[in-house]
C-alpha positions in Angstrom: -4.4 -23.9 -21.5 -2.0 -26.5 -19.7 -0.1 -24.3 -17.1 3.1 -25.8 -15.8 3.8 -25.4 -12.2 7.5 -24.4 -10.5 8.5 -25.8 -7.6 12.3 -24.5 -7.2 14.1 -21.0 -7.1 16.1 -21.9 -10.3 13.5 -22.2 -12.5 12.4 -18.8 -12.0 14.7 -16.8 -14.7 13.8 -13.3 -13.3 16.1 -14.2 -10.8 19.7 -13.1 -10.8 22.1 -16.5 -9.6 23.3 -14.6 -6.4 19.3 -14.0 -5.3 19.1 -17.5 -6.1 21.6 -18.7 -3.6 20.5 -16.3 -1.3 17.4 -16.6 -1.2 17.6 -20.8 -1.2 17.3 -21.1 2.6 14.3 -19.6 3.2 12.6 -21.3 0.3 14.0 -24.7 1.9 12.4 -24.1 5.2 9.1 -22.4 3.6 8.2 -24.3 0.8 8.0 -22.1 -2.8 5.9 -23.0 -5.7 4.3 -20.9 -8.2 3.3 -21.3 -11.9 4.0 -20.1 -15.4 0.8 -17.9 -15.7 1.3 -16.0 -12.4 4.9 -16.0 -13.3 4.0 -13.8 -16.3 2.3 -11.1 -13.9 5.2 -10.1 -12.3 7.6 -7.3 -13.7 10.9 -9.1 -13.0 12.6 -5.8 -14.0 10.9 -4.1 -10.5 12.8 -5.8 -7.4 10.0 -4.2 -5.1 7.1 -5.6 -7.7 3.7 -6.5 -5.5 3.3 -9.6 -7.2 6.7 -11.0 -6.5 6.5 -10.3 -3.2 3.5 -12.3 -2.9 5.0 -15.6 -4.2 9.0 -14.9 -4.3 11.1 -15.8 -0.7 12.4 -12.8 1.6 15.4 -13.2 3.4 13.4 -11.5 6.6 11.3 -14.9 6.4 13.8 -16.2 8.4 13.5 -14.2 11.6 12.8 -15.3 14.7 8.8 -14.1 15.0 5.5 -15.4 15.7 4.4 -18.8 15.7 3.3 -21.4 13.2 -0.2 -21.6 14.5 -1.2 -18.0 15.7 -4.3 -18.5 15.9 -4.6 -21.5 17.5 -6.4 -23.3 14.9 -5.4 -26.8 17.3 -7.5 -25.7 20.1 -10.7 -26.0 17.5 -9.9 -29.4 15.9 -12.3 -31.9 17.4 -11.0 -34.0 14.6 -8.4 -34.4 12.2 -9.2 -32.0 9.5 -11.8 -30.6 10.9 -12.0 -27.2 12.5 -15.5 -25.8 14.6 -14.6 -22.7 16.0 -17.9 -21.1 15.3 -21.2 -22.7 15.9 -22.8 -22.9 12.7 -19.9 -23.2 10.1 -17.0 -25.6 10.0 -13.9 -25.8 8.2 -12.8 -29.1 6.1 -8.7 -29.2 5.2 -9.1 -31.2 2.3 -5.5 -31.0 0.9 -1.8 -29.5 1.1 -1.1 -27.8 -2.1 -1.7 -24.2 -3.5 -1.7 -23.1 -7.7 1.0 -20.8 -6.0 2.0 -20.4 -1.8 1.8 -17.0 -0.4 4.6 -16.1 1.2 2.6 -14.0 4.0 0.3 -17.8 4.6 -1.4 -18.4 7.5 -1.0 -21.8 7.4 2.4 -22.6 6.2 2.7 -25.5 8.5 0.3 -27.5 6.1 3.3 -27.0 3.8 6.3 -28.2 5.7 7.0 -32.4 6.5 6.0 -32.7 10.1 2.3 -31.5 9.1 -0.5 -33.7 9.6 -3.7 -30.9 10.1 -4.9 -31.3 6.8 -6.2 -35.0 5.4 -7.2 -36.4 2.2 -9.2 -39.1 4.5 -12.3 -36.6 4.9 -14.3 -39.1 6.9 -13.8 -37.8 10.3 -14.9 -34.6 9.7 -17.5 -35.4 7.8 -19.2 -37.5 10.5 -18.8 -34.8 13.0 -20.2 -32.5 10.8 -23.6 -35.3 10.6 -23.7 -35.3 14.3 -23.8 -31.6 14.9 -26.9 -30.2 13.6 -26.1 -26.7 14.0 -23.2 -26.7 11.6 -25.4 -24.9 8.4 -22.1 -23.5 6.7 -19.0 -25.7 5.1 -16.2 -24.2 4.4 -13.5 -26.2 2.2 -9.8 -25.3 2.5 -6.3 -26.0 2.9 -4.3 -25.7 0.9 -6.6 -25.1 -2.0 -9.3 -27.2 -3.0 -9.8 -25.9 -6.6 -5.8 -27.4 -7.1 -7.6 -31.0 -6.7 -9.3 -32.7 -9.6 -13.2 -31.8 -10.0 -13.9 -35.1 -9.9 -12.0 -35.3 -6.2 -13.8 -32.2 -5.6 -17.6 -33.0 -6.8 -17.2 -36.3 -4.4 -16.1 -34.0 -1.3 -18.9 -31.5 -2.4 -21.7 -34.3 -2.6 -20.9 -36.0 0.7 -21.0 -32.7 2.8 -24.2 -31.8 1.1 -25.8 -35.0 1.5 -25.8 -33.8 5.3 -29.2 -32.4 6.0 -28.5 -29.8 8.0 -25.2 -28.3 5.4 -27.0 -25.1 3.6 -24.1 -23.8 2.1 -20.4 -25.0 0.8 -17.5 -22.8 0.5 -15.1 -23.4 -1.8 -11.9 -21.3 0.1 -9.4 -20.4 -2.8 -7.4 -18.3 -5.0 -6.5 -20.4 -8.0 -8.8 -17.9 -10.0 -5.7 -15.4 -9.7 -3.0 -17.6 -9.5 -4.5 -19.9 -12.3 -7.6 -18.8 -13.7 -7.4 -21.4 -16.5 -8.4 -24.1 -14.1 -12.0 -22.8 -14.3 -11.7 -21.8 -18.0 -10.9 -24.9 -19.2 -13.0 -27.3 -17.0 -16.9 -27.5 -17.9 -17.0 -30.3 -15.5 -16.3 -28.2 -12.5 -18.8 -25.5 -13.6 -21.0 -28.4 -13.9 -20.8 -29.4 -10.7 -21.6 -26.3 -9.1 -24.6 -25.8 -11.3 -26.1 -29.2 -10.5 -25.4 -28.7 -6.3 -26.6 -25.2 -7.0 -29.8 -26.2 -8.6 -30.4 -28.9 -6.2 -30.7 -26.5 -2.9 -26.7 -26.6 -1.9 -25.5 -22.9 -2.1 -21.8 -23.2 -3.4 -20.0 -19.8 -2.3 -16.2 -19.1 -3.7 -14.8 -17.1 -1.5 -11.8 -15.7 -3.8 -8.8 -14.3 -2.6 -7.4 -11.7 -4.7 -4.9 -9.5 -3.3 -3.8 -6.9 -5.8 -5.9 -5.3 -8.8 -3.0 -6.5 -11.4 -4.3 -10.4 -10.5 -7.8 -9.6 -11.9 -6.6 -10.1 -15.3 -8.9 -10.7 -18.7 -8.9 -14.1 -17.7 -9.4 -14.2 -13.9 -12.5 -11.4 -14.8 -14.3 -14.4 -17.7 -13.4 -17.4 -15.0 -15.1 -15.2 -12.4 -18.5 -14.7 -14.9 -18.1 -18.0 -15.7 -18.5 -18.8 -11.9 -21.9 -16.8 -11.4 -23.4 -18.1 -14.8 -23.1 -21.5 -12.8 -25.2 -20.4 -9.7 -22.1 -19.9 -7.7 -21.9 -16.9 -5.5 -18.7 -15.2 -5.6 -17.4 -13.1 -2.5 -13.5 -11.6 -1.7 -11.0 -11.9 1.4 -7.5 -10.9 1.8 -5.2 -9.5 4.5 -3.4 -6.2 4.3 0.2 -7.0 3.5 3.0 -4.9 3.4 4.3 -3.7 -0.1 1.4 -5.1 -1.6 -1.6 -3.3 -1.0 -0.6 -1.3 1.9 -1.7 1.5 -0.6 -5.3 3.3 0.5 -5.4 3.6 -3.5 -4.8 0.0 -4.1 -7.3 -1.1 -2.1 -9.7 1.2 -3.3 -9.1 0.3 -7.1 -9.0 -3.6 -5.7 -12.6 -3.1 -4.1 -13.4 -0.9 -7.2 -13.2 -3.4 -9.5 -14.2 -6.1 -7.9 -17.6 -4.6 -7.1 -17.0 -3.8 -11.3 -16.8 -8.0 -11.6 -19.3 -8.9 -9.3 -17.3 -10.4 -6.6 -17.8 -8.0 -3.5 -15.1 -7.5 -1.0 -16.1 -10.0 2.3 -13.5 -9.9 4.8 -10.2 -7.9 5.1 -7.4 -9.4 7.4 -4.8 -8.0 10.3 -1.8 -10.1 9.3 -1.7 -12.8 11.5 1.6 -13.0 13.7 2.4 -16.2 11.8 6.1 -17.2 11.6 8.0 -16.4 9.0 5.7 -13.4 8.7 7.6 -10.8 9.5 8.3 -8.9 6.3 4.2 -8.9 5.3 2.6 -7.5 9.1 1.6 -4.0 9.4 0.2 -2.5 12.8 -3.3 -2.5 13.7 -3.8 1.3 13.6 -1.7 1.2 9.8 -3.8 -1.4 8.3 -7.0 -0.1 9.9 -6.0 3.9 8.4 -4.9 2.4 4.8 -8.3 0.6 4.4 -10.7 3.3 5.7 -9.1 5.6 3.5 -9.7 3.0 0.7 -12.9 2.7 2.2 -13.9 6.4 1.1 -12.7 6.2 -2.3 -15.3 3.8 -3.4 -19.0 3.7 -3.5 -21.2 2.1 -1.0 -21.5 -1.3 -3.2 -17.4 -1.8 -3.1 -17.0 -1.0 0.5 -19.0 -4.2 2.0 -16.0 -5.7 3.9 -15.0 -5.7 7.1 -11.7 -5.2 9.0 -11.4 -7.9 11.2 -8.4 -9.9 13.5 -8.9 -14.0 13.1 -7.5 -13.9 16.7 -7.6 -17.2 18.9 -10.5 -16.1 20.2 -12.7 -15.1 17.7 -13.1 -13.1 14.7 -12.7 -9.2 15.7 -13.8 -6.3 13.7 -11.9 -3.2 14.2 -14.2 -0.5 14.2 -12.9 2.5 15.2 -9.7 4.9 16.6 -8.8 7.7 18.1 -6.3 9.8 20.0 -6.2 7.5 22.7 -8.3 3.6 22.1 -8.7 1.2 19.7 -12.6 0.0 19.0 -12.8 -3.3 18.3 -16.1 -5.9 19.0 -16.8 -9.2 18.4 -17.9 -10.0 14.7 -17.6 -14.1 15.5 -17.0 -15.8 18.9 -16.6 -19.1 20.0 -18.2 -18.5 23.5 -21.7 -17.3 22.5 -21.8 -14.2 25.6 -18.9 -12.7 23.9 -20.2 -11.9 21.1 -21.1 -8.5 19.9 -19.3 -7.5 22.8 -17.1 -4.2 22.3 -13.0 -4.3 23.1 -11.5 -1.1 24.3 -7.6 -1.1 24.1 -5.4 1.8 24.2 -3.9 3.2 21.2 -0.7 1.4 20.2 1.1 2.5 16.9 3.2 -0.2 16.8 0.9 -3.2 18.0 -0.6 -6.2 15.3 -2.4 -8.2 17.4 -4.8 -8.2 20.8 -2.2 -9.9 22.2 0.3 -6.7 22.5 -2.3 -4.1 23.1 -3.6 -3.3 26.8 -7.4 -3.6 26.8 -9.0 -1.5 29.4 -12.5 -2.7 28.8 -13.7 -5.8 27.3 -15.1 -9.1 27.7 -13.0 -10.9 30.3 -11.5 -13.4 27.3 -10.1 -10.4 25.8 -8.7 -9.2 28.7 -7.0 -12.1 29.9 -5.5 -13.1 26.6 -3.6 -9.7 25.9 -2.4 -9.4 29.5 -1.1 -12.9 30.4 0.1 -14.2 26.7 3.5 -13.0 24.8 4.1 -14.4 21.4 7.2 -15.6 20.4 9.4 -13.3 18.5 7.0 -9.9 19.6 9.1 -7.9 17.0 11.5 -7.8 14.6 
């Protein structure tokens, strides 16, 4: 099936022409796109529907909050295209473009003109991933890969796994909800994962669905169609306000993806990205919705953890009471941090290390939440 892809606000007809014209600036300095499939999803008759909130502009967009790169993604670019924050897995940006764009991204800047992070040219990065033995982990992004041709693609994937040292390639995307025909209707991109897969190159797709209404018939036969291939098949997404800030949708999210196959991996704090504003929920919110969500489902569903992509690692948030915040080091970029355990005391209102006080900690930690200040703390 040949899915036609939107670009501009007046093409959507579940819009009304006043929340057209309204909505027109944000979607000018935040790029929108979307697509005839996922537009089908949505029930244009709810204003407050999850799924257009996921891909339809908010007018709170345009507040003055967080920063472009809040994670400081820069500071871990040795080249263009290229991230290594952690030791043994690197990042390639291999394109700009989405099946649909988030309107919660964490990389929106990929998206606007002055961008130049990601790069087509993968050469760079590819020869800093040959000279760095311990890099055993690829991790494709973006944008989305899957958008790109599978021919594109299958060149990317066998150059990075000609490297020796490259184990495993992940393919970061979430066309399989916002398009799942593009691996229904492609035996040459099955193919190609079969052959790597066969060949001693693990190809993981880590998919990104956010709500239980994206795994549809379709998405559910793209997914099987993705194992039979020798592809292993793993979930991430962030906690996003009017979404799945819902302990029961997350529960029937990781519910049925353990049903599929496809077991939850990570789930995201909201980073304090700007135009962000309308998506972020505070630590101790996100962290109650998903362990309730967390006891409605069986062991097998509950796999993923809570973590914070913060600029200085990956934190897990383990644990709160009356007074602290638990937190520890999933994935550092300074080896003696990690593992190490951040105390912080309780904040109800705080999303990120950086507006929490830390009273014990690794002294990374402690430095970063007392001397930095975001842009646009709140809204």
């Amino acid at each position: 099936m040949r899915v036609k892809y939107l670009t501009r606000l007046d093409q959507l007809e579940g819009l009304t022409a006043a929340e057209r014209r309204r909505l027109g600036p944000v979607g000018d300095k935040y790029a929108f796109r979307l697509n005839e499939y996922y537009q089908k999803l949505i029930d244009w008759d709810d204003p407050n529907d999850p799924l257009r909130r996921l891909v339809v502009p908010h007018e709170q967009e345009l507040f003055e909050w967080g920063r472009l790169d809040a994670s400081e993604e820069a500071s871990y670019t040795p080249v263009r295209g290229c991230q290594h924050k952690y030791s043994d897995t690197a990042l390639l940006l291999v394109n700009e473009v989405c099946g649909a764009y988030c309107r919660y991204c964490f990389r929106k800047r990929l998206f606007m003109n002055d961008n130049d992070d990601a790069s087509t040219d993968y050469s760079g990065g590819l020869s800093y991933i040959a000279e760095h033995e311990e890099i055993t982990n690829v991790l494709l992004t973006g944008g989305d890969p899957l958008i790109m041709s599978s021919r594109r693609l299958g060149q990317i994937v066998s150059d990075v796994s000609a490297v020796p040292h490259v184990r495993i390639i992940r393919i970061g995307s979430k066309m399989v909800a916002f398009n799942p025909f593009r691996v229904l209707d492609d035996p040459e991109l099955l193919q190609l994962i079969r052959e790597h897969c066969e060949s001693g190159t693990q190809i993981y797709i880590m998919n990104h669905f956010d709500h239980p209404r994206e795994l549809t018939t379709e998405a559910r036969l793209a997914l099987q169609l993705l194992i039979k291939a020798g592809a292993q098949i793993v979930n991430q997404c962030p906690i996003i306000r009017g979404v799945n800030d819902r302990a029961q949708t997350f529960a029937a999210l990781f519910r049925e993806l353990s049903f599929v196959g496809c077991p939850p991996y990570y789930v995201f704090q909201g980073r304090p990205t700007a135009g962000n504003a309308p998506y972020e929920l505070p630590i101790v919110e996100g962290y109650t919705i998903f362990t309730e969500a967390n006891r409605l489902v069986s062991g097998l569903a509950k796999r993923a953890r809570f973590v914070m992509s913060h600029a200085t690692g990956k934190i897990e948030i383990c644990g709160l009471d009356d007074r602290y915040i638990y937190m520890r080091y999933h994935r550092t970029h300074l080896p003696e941090d990690y593992g190490k355990m951040i105390i912080a005391l309780r904040d109800e209102d705080a999303y990120w290390l950086d507006q929490l006080t830390v009273v014990s900690g690794p002294a990374s930690a402690i430095e970063y939440a007392a001397d930095y200040q975001p842009a646009g703390r709140g809204y």
